[in-house]
N, CA, C, O and CB atoms as a CASP TS submission, in Angstrom:
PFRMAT TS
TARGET T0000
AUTHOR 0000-0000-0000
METHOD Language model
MODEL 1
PARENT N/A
ATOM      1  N   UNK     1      -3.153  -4.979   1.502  1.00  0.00           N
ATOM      2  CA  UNK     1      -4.512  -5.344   1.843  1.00  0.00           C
ATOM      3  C   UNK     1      -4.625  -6.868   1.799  1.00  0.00           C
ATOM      4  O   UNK     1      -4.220  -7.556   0.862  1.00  0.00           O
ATOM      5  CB  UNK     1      -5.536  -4.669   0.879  1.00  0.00           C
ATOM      6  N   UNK     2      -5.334  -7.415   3.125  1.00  0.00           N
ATOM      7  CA  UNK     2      -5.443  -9.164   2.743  1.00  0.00           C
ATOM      8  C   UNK     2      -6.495  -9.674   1.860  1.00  0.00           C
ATOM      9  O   UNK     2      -7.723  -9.604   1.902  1.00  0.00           O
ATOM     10  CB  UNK     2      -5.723 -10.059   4.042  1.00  0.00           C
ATOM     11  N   UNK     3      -5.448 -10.342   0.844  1.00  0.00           N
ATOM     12  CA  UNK     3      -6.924 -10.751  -0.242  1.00  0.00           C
ATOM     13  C   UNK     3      -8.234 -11.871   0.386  1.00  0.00           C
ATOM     14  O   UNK     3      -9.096 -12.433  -0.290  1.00  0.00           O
ATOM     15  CB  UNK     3      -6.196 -11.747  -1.849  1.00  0.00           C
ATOM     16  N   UNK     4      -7.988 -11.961   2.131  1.00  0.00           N
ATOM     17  CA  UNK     4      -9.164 -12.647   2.535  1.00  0.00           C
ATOM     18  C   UNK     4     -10.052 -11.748   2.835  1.00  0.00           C
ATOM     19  O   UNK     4     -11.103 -11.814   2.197  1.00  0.00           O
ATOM     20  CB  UNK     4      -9.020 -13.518   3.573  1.00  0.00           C
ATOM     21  N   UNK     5      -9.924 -10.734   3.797  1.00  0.00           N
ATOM     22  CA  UNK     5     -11.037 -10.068   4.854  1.00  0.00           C
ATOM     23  C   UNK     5     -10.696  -8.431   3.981  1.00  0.00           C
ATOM     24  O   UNK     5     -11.590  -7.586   4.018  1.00  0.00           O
ATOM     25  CB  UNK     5     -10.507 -10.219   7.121  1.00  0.00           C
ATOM     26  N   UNK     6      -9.623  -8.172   3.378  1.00  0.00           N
ATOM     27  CA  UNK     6      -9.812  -6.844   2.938  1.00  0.00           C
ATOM     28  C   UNK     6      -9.081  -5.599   3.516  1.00  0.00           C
ATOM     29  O   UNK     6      -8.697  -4.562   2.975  1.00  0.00           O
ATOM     30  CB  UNK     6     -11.082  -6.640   3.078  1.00  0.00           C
ATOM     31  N   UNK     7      -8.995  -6.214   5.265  1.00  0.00           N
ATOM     32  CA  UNK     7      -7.954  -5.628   6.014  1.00  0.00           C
ATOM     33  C   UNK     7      -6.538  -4.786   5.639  1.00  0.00           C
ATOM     34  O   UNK     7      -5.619  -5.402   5.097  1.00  0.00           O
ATOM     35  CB  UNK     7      -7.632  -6.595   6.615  1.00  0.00           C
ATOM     36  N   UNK     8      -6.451  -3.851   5.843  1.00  0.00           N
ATOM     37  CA  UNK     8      -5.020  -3.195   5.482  1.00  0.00           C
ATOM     38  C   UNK     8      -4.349  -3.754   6.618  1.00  0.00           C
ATOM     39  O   UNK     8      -4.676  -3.642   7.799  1.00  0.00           O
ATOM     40  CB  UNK     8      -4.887  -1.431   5.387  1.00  0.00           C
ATOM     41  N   UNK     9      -3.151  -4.510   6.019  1.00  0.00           N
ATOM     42  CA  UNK     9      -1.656  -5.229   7.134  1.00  0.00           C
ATOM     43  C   UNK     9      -0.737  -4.265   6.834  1.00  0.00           C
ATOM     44  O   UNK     9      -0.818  -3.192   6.236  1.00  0.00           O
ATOM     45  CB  UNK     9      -0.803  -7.018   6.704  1.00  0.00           C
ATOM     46  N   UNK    10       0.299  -4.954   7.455  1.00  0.00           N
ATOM     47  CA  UNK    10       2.134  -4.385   6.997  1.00  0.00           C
ATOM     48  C   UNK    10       2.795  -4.827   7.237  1.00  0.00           C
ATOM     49  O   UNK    10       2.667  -5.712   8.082  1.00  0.00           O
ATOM     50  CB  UNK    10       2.857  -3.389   7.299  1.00  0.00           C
ATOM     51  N   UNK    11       3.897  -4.559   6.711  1.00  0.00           N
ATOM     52  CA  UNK    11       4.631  -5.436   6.523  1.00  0.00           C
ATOM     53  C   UNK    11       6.070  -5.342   6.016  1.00  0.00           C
ATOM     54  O   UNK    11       6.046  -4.837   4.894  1.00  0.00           O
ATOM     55  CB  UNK    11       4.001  -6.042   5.914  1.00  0.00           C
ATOM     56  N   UNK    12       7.175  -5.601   6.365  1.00  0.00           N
ATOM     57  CA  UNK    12       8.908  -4.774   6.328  1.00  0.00           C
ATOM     58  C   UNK    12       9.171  -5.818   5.042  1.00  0.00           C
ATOM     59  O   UNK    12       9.016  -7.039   5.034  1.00  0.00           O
ATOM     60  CB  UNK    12      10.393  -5.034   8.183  1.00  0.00           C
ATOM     61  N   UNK    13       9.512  -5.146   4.214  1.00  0.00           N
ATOM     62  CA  UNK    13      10.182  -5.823   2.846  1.00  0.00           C
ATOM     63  C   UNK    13      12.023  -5.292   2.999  1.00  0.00           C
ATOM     64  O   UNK    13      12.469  -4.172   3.248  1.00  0.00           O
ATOM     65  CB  UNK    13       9.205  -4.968   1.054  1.00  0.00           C
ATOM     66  N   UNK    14      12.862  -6.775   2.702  1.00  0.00           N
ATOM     67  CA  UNK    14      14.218  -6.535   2.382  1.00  0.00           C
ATOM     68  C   UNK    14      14.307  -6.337   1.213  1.00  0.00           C
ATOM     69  O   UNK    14      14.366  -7.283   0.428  1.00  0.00           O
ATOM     70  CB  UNK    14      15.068  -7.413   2.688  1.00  0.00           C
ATOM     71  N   UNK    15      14.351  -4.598   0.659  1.00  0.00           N
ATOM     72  CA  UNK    15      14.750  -4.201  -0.868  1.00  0.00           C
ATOM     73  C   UNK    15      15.993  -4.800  -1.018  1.00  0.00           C
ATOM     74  O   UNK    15      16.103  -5.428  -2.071  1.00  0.00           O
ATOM     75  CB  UNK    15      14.872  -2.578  -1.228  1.00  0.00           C
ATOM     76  N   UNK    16      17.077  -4.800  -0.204  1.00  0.00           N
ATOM     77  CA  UNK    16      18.216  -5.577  -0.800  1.00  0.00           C
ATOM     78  C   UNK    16      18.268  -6.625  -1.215  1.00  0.00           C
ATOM     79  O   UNK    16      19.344  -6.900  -1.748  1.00  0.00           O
ATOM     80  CB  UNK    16      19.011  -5.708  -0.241  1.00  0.00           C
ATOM     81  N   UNK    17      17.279  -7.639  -1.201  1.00  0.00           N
ATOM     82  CA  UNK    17      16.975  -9.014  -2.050  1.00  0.00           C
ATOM     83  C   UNK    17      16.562  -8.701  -3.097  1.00  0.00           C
ATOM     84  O   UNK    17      15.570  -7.981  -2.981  1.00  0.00           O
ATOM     85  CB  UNK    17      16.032  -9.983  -1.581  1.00  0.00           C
ATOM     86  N   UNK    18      16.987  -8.992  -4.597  1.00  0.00           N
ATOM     87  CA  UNK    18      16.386  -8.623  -5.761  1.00  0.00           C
ATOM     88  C   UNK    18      14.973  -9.382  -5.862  1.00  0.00           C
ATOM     89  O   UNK    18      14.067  -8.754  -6.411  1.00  0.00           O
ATOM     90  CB  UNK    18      17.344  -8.927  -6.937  1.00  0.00           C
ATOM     91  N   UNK    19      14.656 -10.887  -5.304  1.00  0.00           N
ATOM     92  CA  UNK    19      13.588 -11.383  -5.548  1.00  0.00           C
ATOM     93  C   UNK    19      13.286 -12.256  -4.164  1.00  0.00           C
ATOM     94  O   UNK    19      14.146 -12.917  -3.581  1.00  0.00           O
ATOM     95  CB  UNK    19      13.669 -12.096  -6.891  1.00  0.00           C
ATOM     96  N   UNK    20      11.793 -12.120  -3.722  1.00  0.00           N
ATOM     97  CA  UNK    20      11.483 -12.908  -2.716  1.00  0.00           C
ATOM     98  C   UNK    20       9.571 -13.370  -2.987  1.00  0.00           C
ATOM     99  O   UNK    20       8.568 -12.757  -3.353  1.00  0.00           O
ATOM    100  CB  UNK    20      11.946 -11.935  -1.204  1.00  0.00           C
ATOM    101  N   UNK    21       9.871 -14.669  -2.586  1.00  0.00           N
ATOM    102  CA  UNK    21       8.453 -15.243  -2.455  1.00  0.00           C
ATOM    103  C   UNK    21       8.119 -15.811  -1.029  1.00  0.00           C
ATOM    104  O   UNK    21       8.774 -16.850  -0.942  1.00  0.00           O
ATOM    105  CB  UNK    21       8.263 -16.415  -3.509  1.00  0.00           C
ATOM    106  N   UNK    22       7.518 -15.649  -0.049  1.00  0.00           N
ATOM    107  CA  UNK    22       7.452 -16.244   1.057  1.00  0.00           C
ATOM    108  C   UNK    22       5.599 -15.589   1.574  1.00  0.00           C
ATOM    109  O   UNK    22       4.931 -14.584   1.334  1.00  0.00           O
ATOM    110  CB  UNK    22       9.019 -15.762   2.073  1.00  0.00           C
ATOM    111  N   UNK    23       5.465 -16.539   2.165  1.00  0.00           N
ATOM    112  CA  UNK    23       4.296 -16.916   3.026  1.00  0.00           C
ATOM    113  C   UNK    23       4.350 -15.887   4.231  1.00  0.00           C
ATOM    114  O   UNK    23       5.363 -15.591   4.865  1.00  0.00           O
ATOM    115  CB  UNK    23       4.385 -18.534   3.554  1.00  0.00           C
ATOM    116  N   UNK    24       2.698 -15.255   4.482  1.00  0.00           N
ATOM    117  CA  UNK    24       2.866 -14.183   5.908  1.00  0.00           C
ATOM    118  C   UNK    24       1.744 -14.345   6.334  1.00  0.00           C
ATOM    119  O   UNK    24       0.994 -14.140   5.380  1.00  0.00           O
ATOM    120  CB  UNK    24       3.168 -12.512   5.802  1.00  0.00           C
ATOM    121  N   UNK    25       0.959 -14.686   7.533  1.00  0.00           N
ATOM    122  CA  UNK    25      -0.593 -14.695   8.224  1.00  0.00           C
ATOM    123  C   UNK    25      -1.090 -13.272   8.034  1.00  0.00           C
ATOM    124  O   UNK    25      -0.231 -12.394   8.112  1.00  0.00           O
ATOM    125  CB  UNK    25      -0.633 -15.097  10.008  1.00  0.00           C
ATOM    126  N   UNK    26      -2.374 -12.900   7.792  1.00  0.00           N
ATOM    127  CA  UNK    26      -2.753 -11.694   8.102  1.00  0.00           C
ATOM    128  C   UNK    26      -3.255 -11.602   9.427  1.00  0.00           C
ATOM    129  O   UNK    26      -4.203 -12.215   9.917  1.00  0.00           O
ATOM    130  CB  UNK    26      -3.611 -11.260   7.229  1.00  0.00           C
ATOM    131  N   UNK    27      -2.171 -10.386  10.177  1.00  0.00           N
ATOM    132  CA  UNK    27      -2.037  -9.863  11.256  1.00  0.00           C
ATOM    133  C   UNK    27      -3.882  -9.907  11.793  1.00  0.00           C
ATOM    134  O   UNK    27      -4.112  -9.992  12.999  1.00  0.00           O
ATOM    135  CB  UNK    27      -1.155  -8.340  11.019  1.00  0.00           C
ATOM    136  N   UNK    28      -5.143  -9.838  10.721  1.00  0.00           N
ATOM    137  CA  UNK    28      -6.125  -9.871  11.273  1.00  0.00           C
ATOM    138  C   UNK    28      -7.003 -10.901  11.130  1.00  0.00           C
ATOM    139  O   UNK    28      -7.646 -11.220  12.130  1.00  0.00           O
ATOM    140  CB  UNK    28      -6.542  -8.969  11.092  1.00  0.00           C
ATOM    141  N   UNK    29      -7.169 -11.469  10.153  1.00  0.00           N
ATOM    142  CA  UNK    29      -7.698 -12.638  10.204  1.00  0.00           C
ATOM    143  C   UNK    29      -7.019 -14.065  10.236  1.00  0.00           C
ATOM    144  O   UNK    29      -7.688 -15.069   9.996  1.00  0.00           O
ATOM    145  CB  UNK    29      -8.384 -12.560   9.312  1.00  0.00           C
ATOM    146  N   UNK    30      -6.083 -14.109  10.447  1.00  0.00           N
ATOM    147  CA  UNK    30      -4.553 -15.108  10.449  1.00  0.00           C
ATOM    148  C   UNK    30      -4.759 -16.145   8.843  1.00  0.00           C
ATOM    149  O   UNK    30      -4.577 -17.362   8.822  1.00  0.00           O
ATOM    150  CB  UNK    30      -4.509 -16.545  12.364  1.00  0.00           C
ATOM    151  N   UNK    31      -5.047 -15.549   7.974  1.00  0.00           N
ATOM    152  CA  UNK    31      -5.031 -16.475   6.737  1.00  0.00           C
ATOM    153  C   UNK    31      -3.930 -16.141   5.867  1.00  0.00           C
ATOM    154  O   UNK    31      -3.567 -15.014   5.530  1.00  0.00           O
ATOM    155  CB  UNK    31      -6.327 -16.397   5.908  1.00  0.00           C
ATOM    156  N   UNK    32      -3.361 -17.445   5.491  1.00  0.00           N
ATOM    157  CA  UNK    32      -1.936 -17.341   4.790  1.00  0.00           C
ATOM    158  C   UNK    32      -2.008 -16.857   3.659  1.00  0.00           C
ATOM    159  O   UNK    32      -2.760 -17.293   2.786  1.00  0.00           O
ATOM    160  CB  UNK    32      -1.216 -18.513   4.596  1.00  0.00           C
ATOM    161  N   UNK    33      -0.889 -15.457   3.466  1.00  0.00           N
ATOM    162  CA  UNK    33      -0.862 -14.326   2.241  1.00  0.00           C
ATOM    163  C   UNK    33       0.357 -15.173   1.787  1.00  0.00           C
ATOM    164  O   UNK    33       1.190 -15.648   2.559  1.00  0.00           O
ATOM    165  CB  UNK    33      -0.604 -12.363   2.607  1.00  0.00           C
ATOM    166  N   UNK    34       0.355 -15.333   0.073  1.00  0.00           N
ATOM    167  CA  UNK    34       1.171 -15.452  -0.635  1.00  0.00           C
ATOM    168  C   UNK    34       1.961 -14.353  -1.342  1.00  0.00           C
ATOM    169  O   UNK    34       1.696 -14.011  -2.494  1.00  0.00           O
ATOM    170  CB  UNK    34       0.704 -16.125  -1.233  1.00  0.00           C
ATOM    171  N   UNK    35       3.267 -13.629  -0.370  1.00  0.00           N
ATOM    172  CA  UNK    35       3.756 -12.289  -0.811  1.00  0.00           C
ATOM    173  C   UNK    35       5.122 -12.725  -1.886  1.00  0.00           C
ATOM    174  O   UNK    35       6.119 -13.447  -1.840  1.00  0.00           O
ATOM    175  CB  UNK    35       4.247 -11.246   0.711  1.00  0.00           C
ATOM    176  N   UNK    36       4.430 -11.760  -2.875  1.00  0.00           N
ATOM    177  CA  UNK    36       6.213 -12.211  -3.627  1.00  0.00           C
ATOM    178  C   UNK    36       6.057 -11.029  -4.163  1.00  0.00           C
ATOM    179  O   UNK    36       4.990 -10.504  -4.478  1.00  0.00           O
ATOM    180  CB  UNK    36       6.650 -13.731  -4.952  1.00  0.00           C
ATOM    181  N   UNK    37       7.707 -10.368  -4.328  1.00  0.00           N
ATOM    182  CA  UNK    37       8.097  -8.800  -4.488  1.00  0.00           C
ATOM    183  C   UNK    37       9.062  -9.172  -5.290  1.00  0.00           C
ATOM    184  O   UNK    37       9.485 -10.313  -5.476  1.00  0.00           O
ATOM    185  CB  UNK    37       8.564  -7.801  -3.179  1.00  0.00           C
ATOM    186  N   UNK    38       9.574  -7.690  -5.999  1.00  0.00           N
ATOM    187  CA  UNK    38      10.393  -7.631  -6.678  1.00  0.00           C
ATOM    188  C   UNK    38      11.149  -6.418  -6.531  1.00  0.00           C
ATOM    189  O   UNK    38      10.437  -5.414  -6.506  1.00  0.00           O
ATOM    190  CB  UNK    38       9.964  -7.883  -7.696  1.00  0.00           C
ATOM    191  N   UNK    39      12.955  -6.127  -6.378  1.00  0.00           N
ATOM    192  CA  UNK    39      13.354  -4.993  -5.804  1.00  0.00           C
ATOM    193  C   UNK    39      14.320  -4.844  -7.258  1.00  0.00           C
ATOM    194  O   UNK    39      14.430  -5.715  -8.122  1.00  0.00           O
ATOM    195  CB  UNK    39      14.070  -5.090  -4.088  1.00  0.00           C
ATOM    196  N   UNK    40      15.110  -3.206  -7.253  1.00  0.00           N
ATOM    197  CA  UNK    40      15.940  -3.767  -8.388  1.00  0.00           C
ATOM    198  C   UNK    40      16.498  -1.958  -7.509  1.00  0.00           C
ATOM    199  O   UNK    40      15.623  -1.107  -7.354  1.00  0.00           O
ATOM    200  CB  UNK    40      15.200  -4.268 -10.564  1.00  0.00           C
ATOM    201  N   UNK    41      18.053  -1.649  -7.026  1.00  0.00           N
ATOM    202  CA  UNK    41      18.835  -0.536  -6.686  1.00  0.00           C
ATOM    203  C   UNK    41      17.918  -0.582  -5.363  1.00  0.00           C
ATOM    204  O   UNK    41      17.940   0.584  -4.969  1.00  0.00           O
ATOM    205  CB  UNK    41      18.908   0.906  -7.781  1.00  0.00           C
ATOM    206  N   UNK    42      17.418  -1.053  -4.806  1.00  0.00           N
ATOM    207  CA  UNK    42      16.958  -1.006  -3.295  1.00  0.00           C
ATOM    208  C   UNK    42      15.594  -0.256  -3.914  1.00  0.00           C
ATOM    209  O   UNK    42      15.318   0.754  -3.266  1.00  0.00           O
ATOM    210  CB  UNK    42      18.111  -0.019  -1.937  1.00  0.00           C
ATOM    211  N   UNK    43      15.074  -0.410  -4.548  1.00  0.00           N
ATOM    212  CA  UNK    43      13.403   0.562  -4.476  1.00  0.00           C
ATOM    213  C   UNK    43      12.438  -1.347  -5.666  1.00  0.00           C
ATOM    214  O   UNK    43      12.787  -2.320  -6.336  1.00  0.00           O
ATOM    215  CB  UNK    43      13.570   3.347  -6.198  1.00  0.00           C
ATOM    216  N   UNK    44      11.406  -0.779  -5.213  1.00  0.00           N
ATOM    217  CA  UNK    44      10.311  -1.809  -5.267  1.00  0.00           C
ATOM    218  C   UNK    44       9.538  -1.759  -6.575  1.00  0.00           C
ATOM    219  O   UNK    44       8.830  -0.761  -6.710  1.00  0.00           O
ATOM    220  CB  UNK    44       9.320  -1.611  -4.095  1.00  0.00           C
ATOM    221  N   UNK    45       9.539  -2.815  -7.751  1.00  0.00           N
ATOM    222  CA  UNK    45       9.496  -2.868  -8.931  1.00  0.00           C
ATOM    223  C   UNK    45       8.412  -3.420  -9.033  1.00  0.00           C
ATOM    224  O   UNK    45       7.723  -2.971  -9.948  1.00  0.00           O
ATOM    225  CB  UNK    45      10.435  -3.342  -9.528  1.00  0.00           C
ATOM    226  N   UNK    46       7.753  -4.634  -8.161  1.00  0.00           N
ATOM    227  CA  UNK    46       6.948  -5.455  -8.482  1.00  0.00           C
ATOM    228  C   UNK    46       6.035  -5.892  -6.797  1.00  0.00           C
ATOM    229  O   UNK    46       6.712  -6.269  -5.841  1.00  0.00           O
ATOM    230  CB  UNK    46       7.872  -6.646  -9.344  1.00  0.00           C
ATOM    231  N   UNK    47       5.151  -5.817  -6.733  1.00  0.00           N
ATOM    232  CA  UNK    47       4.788  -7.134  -5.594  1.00  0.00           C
ATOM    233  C   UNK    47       3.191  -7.399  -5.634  1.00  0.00           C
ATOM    234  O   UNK    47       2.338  -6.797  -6.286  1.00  0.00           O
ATOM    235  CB  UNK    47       5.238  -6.670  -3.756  1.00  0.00           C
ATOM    236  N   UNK    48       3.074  -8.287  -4.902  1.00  0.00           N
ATOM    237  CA  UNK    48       1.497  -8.999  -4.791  1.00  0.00           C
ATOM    238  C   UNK    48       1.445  -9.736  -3.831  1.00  0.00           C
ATOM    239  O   UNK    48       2.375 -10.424  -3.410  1.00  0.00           O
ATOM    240  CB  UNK    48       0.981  -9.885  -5.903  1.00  0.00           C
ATOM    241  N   UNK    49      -0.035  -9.638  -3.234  1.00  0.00           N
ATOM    242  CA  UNK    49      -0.836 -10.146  -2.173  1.00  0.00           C
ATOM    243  C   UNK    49      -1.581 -11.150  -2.504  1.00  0.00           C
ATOM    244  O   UNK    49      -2.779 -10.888  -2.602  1.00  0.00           O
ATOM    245  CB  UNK    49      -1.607  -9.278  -1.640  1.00  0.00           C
ATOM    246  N   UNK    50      -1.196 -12.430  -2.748  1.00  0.00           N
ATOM    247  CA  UNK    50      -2.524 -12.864  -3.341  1.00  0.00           C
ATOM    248  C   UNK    50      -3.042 -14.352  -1.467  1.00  0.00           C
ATOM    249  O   UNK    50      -2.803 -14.641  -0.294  1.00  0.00           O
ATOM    250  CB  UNK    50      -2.009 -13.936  -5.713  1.00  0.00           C
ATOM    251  N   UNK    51      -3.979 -14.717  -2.937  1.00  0.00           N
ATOM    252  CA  UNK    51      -4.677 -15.982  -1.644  1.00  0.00           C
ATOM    253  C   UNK    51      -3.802 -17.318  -1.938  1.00  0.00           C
ATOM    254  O   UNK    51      -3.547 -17.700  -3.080  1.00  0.00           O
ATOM    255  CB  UNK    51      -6.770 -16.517  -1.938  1.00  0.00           C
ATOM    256  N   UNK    52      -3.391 -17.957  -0.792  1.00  0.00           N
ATOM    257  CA  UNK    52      -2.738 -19.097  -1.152  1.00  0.00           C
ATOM    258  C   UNK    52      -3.400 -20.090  -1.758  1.00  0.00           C
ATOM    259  O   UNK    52      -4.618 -19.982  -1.623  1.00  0.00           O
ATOM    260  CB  UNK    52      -2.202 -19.577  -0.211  1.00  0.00           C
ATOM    261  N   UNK    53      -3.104 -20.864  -2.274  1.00  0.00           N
ATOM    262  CA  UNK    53      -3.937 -22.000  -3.340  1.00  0.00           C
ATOM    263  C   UNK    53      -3.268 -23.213  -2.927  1.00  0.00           C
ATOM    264  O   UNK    53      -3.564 -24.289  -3.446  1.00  0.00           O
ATOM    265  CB  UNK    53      -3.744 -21.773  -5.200  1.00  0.00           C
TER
END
């Protein structure tokens, strides 16, 4: 969900990276999501949507 407008996005995560932080527009209101995840055996441990600062 974008923490601007509320919108449900999506979005392809590489579980084979144990850790990633990177920047994504929301597909609907184009405001920059700060996504950072966390993977650990290819399945998804951690992540967040937040607002960039």
């Amino acid at each position: 969900m974008c923490p601007y407008c509320g919108e449900e996005i999506s979005m392809i995560l590489d579980l084979s990276v144990p850790r990633q932080v990177y920047i994504e527009d929301c597909e609907v209101c184009c405001n920059p999501i700060e996504i950072s995840y966390t993977a650990e055996d290819d399945e998804l441990i951690g992540f967040t949507a937040k607002r960039l600062e």
